[in-house]
N, C-alpha and C positions, 0 to 999 in steps of 0.2 A: 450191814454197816451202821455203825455208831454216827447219830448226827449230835457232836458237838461243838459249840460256837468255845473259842478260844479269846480271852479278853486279855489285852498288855498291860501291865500297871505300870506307875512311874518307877523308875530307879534311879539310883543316886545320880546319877549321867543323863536322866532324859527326863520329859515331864513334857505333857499335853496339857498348857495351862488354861485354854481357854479356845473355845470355838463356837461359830453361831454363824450367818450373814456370809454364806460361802469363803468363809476362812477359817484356818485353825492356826494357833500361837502355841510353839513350843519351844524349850530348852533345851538345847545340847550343851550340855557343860555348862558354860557359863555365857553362851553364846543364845540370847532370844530370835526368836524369826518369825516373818508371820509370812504363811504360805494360802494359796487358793483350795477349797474343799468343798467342793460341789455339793456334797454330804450334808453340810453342816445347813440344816435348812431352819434353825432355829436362831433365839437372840443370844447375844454374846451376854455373858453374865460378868466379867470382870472388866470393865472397860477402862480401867487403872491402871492393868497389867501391859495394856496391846501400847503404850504410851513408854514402855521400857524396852520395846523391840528391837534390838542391832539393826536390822535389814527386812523387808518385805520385797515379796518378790510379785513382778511384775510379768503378766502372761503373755507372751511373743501374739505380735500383732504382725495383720497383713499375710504374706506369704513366708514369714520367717518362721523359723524351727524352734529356735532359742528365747525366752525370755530375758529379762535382765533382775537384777537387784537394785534397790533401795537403799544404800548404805548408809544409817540413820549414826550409828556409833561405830567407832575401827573395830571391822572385823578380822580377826588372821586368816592368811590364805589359805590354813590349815591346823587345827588342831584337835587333841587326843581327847578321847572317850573311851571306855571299859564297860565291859559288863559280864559280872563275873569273873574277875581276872585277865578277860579278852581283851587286848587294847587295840584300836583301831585308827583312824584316820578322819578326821570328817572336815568336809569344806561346801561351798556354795558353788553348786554347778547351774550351766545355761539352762536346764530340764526343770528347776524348783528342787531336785534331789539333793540331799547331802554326806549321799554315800550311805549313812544308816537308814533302815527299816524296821523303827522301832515295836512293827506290830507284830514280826517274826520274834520275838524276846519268847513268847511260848514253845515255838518251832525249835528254837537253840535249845532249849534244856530239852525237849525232847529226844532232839537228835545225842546230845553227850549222854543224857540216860542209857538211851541203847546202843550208842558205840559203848561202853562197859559192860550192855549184856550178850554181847554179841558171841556166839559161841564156838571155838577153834573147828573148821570141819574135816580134822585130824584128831580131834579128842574123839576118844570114847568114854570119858565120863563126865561131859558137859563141859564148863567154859574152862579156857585156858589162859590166864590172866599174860600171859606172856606172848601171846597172842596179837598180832597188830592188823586191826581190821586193814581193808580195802576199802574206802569210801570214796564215789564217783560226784561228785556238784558240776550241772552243766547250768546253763547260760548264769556262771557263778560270781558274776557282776563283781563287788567289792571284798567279797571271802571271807567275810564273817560265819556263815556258817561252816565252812571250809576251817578256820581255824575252829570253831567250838568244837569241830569235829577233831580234829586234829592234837587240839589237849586233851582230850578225855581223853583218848587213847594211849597219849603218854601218861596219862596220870592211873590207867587200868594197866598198862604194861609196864610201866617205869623206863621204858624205852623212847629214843628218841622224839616220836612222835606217829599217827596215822600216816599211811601210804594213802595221803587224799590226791586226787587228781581232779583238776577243776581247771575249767573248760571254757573262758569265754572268744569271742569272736572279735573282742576289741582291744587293741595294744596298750592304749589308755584305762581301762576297767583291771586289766592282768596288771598295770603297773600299780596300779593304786592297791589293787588285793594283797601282791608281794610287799609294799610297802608295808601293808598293813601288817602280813607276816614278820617283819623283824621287829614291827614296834611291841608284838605280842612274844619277841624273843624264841619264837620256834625254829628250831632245825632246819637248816635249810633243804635237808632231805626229806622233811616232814610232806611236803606237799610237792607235786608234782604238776606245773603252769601251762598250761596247753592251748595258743593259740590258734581255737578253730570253730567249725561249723559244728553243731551240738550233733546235729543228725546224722552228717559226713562222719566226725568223729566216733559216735556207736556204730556205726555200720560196722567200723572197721574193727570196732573193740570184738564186735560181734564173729564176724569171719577168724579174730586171731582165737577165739574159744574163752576171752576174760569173762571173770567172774566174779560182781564186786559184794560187799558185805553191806553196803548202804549206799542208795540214789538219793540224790536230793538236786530237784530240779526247780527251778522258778522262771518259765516261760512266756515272751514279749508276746504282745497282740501279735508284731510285726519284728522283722529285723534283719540286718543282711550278715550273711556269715564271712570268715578271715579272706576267703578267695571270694567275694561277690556274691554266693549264696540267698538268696530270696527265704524267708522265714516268711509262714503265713500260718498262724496257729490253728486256723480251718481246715487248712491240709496239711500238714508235715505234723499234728501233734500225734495222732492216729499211727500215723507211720513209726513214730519216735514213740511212743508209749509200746507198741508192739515190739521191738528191735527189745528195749529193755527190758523187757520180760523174762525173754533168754539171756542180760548180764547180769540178773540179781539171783547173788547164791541161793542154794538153797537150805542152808545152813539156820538152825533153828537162830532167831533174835536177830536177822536181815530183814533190813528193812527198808521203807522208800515213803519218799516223801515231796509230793509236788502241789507248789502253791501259785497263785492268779494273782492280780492287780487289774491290769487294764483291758483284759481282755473281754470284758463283758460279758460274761459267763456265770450261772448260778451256783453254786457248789455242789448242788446237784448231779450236774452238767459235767461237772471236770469228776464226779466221783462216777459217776456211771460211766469216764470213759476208762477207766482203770482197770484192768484185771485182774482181781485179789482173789491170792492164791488161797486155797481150801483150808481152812482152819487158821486164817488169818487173824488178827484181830485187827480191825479198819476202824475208821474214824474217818467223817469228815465238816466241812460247817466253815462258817466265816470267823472272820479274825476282824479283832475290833480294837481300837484304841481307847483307854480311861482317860478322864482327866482328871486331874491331880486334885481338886477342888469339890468336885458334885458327882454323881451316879452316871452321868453323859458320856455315850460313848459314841464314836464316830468309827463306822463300817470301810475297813481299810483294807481288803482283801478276799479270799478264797483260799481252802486245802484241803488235800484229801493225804492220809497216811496210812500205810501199814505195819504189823509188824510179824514176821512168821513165830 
């Protein structure tokens, strides 16, 4: 396995202006914000910039779950961001979140790369553009990569869009995804909304004999599933990476892809627990964010991919 680090650059829609002194200061659209970043162990270099910030979010104290915001300038409860033609949704939640992750920007082109090389496993002579993958995203939060999956496939088949199914365990998270789905004007056949438990739901993908053309997972430390389910990524990842082993085709240019945040895990860690199939080509490393300004880059995750 390939060890390498994936680095996010700005784009027209985002930018990491500035970090240092356990915070980092970025741009969504035209919205600034300055968040906590335990990372950032150095001094802030633009201190002219953090004086132009809409909101700074503040870290929940005592035994509360939630944090709050700072609303410095009017923020909207909501507004749009693109990348790459994807259009999305983005707002200020209790968690410091705002729907984007802007350090998966390499993961996305990843993933629409090989949804296009993905190859019909009915052709017998290689890919079949008319072809419309199956691609699975579990705990698939706000579905951004769900939709970059989802147009490249319309854009390799000229058909309506990927048969993505994507998976999360919260009514709130699948509304916000779907939302996001028609502001990106796709199908509404394109993707398929599944309100469940990531593990409960492969089991069963498993027993009915499915077989998908690309996994894409992004797994909590912790989390409870649609019926009360207990996630504990120390025991159920094990269980859930094996389960999926048996739904990813085997069809040349299938592929899977699972990334880390919180879980305190090296990448090491999360790739040794992988099973990459025989003449794979793997890859895995941490994902890091630029800032728009200097060489600085702030360590914003974990991945490990393959691709047959």
């Amino acid at each position: 396995m390939t060890e390498k680090h994936l680095i996010s650059l700005p784009w027209q829609d985002y930018e990491l202006l500035d970090s240092g002194e356990n915070l980092k200061l970025e741009r969504f659209g035209e919205v600034i914000v300055s968040r906590p970043e335990t990372q950032a162990l150095w001094k802030q270099q633009r201190p002219e910039l953090w004086r132009d910030a809409h909101a700074e979010f503040v870290p929940p104290l005592g035994g509360t779950r939630k944090g709050q915001w700072n609303i410095r300038k009017p923020v909207p409860d909501s507004w749009e961001m693109s990348w790459r033609g994807t259009r999305f949704l983005t707002r200020l939640t209790g968690f410091k979140h705002t729907g984007v992750f802007p350090e998966q920007a390499p993961n996305w082109e990843w993933i629409a790369s090989h949804v296009m090389d993905i190859v019909s496993p009915s052709s017998d002579d290689g890919l079949t553009m008319s072809y419309i993958p199956n691609v699975l995203n579990l705990f698939g939060y706000t579905g951004i990569a769900s939709l970059v999956a989802a147009q490249a496939s319309r854009l390799r088949s000229g058909q309506a869009g990927a048969l993505v199914t994507h998976v999360d365990a919260s009514k709130q998270s699948l509304d916000w995804a779907h939302e996001n789905a028609r502001h990106s004007e796709l199908d509404e056949k394109a993707i398929r909304w599944i309100p469940d438990d990531a593990l409960a739901f492969a089991k069963r993908e498993a027993r009915r004999g499915a077989k998908y053309d690309g996994i894409i997972l992004d797994p909590p430390a912790f989390g409870r599933g649609a019926k009360g389910e207990v996630w504990h990524i120390e025991e159920d990842l094990p269980k859930l990476l094996e389960v999926l082993q048996g739904l990813l085709s085997e069809a040349p240019g299938s592929f899977f892809l699972m990334s880390g945040y919180a879980a305190g895990y090296s990448a090491r860690s999360l790739a040794q627990a992988v099973a990459v199939p025989d003449g794979a080509s793997a890859e895995s490393g941490e994902l890091f964010l630029k800032e728009s300004s200097s060489e600085r880059v702030i360590p914003a995750g974990i991945y490990v991919r393959f691709v047959r």
